[in-house]
C-alpha positions in Angstrom: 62.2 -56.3 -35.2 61.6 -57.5 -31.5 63.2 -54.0 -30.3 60.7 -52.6 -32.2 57.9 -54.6 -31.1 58.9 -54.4 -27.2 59.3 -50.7 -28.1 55.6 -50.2 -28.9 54.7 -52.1 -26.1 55.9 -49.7 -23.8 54.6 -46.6 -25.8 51.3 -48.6 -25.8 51.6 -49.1 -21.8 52.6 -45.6 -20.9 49.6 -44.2 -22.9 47.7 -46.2 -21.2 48.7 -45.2 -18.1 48.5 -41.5 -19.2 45.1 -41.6 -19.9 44.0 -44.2 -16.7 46.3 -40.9 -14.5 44.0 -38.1 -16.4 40.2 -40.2 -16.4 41.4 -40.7 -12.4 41.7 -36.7 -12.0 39.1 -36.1 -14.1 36.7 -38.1 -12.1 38.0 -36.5 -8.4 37.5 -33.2 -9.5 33.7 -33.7 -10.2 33.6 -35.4 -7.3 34.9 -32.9 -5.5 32.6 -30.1 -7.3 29.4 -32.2 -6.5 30.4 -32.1 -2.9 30.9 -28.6 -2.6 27.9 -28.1 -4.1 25.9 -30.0 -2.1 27.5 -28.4 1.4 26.8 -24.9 -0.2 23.2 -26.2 -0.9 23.3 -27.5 2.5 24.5 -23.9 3.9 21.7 -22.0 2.2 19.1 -24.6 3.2 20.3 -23.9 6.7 19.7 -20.3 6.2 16.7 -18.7 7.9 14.9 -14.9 7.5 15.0 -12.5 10.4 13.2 -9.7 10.9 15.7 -6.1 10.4 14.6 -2.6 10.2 14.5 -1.6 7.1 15.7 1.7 8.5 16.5 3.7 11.5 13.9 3.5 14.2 14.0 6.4 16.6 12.2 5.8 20.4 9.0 6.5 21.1 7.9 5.7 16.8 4.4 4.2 16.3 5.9 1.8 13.8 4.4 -0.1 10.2 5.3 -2.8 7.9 7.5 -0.2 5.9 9.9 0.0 8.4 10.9 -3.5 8.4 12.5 -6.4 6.0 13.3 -10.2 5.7 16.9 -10.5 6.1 18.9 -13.8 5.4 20.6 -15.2 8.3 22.8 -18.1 9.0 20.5 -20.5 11.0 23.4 -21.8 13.9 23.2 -17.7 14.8 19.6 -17.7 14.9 17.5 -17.6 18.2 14.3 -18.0 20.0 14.4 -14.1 20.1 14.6 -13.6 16.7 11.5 -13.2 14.3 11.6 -15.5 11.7 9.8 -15.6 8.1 8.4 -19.1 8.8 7.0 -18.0 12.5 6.2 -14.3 12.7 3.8 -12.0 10.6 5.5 -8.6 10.5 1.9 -6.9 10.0 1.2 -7.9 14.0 3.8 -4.8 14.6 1.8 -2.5 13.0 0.5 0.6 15.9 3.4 -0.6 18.1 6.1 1.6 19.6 9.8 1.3 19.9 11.3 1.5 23.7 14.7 2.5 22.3 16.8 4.0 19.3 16.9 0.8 16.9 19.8 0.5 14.1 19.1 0.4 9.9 19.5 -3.4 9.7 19.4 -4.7 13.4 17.5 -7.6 14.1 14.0 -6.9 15.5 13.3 -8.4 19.2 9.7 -7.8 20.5 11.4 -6.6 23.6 11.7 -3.8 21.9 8.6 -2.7 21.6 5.4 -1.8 23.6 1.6 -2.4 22.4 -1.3 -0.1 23.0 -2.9 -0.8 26.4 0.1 -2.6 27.6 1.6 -0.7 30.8 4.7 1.6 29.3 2.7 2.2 26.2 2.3 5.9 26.8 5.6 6.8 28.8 7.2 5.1 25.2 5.2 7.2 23.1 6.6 10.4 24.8 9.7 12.2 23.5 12.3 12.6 26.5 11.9 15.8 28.4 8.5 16.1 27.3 4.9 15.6 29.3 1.4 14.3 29.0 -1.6 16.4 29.8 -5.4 15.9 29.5 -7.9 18.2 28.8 -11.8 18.1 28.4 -13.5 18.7 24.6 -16.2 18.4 23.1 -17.6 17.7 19.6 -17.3 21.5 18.9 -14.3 22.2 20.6 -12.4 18.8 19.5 -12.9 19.4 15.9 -16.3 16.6 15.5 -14.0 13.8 15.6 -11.8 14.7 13.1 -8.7 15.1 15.3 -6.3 11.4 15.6 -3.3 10.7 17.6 0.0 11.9 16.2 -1.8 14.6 14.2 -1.1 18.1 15.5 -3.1 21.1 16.8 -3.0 24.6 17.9 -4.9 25.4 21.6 -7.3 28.2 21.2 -8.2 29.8 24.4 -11.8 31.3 24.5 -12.6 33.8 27.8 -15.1 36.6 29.0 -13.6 39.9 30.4 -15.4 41.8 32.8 -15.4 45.2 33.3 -13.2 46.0 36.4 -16.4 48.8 37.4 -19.3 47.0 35.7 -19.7 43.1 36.5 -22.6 42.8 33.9 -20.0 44.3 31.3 -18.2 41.9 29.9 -16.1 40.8 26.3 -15.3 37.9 24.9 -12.1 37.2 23.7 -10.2 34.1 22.2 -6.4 33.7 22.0 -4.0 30.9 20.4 -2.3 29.7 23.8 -0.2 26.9 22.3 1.0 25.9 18.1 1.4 22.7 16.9 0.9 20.5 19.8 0.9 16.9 19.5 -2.0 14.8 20.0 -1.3 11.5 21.5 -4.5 10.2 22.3 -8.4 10.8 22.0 -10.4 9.7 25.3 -8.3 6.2 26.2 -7.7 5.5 22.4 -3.9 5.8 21.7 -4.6 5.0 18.4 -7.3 4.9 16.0 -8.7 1.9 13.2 -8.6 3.4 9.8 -12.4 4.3 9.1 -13.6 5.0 12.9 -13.8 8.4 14.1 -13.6 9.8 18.2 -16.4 11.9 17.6 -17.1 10.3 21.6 -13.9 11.4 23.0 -14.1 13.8 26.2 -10.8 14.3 26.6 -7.9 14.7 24.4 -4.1 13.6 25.6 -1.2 16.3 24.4 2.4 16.2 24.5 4.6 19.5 25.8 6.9 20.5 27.9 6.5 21.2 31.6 6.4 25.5 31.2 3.7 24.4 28.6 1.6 22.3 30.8 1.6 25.0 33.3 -0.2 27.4 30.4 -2.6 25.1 29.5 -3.6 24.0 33.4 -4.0 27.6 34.0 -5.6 28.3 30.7 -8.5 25.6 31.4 -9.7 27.5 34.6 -9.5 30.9 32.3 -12.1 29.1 29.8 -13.0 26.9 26.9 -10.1 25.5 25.1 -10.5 24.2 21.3 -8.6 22.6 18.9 -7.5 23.7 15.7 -6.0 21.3 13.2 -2.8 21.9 11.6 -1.8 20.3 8.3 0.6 18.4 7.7 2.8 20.7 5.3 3.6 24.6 6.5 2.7 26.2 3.3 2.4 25.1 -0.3 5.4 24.4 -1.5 6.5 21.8 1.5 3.0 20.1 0.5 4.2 19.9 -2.8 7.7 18.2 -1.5 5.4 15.7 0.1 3.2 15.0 -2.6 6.5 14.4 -5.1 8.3 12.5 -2.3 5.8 11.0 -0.2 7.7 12.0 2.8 6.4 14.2 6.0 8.1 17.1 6.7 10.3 17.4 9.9 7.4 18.8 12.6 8.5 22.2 14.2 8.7 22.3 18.1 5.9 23.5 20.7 5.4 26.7 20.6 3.5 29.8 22.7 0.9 31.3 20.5 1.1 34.8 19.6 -2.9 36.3 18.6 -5.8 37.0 19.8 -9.3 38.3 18.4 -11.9 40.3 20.3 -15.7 40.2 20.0 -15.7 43.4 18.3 -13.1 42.1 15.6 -15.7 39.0 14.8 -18.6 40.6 14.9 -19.9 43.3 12.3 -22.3 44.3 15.0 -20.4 44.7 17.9 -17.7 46.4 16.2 -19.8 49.3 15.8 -18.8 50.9 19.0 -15.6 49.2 19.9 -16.1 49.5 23.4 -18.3 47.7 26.1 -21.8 48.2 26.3 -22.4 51.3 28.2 -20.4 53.2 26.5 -16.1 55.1 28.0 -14.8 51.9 28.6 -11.1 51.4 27.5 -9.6 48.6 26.2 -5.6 47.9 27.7 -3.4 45.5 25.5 -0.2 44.7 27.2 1.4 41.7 25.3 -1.5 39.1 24.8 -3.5 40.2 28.0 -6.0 42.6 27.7 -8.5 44.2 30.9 -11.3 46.4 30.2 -11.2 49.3 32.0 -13.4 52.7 33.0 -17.1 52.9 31.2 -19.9 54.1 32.4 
């Protein structure tokens, strides 16, 4: 009977013992849960939100808000250089121009970009290889205003001819010079506020190549220069891409112009006789230069 008795005891003791052993493991691993939740909480409350582009950023871009994001980031990594959520408003970007090629995800540094009227801003804007020119217009000639940096234009040279025997014979003749040229500014505006117009503007600033300046510096002393407005699709079905898509179409390059009109092709009047006034003149086409020549 005491066997017994002693012999429950035990049982009694190691059950208790058992269960003391699995409340004490019990109780560390919550412990141990809580504290690795609160460092994890800790870890993301130390987390800050940079500034990335969204996507690739080539140089010389007039950037938005689109092509940029909030980006977690641990906050030890972070610097004074970085943009954070807390401390920057990515809309102050907006009309700005990249200085370099920038990554799909790299973090945005202000070094990296130049702001209109700030020295640079126009040497940035320019592809590489390529040059800025000037030229005088008018509210006829420049389209009434309607023209904006970054849209594109075709040059449309406008000249008198003279007869080589009679200077009181002459023709008028206009020729595209230049197709799709970028504009990059309109008088000292590099860009424009949505709702304004540069109906004002005197002179417009273009982007070509050097061979191309050359045309168009030759071409001002020829005559009057205009501006033709290009859209932004070649032909209907790549408007029709970018009215499904909402993306532009890749621009084609700067190119020499191929046509020219006379007088007598506008005019119902003139192109009665075809020929100056006076009557044997001769009209020589070589290429896109034409003389008049003979006539009475």
């Amino acid at each position: 009977m005491m066997a017994r008795r002693i012999l429950l005891i035990l049982i009694a003791l190691l059950l208790s013992a058992g269960t003391a052993f699995i409340a004490n493991n019990w109780l560390k691993a919550n412990r141990m849960s809580a504290q690795t939740a609160q460092i994890t909480a800790e870890t993301v409350q130390a987390d800050v939100h940079i500034l990335v582009a969204q996507s690739s950023i080539p140089l010389g871009k007039f950037v938005n808000e689109s092509d940029f994001s909030w980006q977690p980031w641990p906050g030890k990594f972070a610097t004074d250089q970085h943009l954070t959520k807390e401390d920057f408003k990515m809309e102050s970007l907006n009309g700005r121009v990249s200085r370099s090629n920038i990554d799909a995800g790299e973090p945005i540094l202000l070094s990296k970009f130049v702001s209109p009227g700030e020295r640079g801003f126009l040497a940035a804007v320019l592809k590489p290889g390529q040059r800025a020119v000037s030229i005088g217009i008018s509210s006829d000639t420049g389209v009434s205003g309607l023209v904006f940096p970054g849209d594109r234009v075709d040059l449309i040279l406008t000249q008198n001819l003279q007869n080589s025997e009679d200077a009181t014979d002459q023709r008028k003749v206009s020729e595209t010079i230049l197709t799709n040229v970028r504009v990059l500014a309109l008088g000292t505006d590099l860009q424009t506020e949505e709702g304004q117009t540069n109906a004002n503007a005197k002179t417009v600033t273009l982007e070509m190549n050097p061979a191309q300046v050359e045309i168009v510096a030759v071409s001002t002393n020829l005559g009057r220069i205009s501006l033709s407005l290009r859209p932004l699709a070649k032909n209907e079905e790549e408007m029709q891409i970018i009215i499904e898509t909402g993306s532009a179409v890749i621009e084609e390059e700067t190119v020499k112009g191929d046509s020219y009109t006379w007088d007598y092709e506008a005019s119902k009047v003139l192109s009665k006789g075809k020929t100056p006034a006076g009557g044997g003149g001769l009209v020589v086409s070589r290429g896109n230069s034409s003389v008049i020549v003979g006539g009475q």
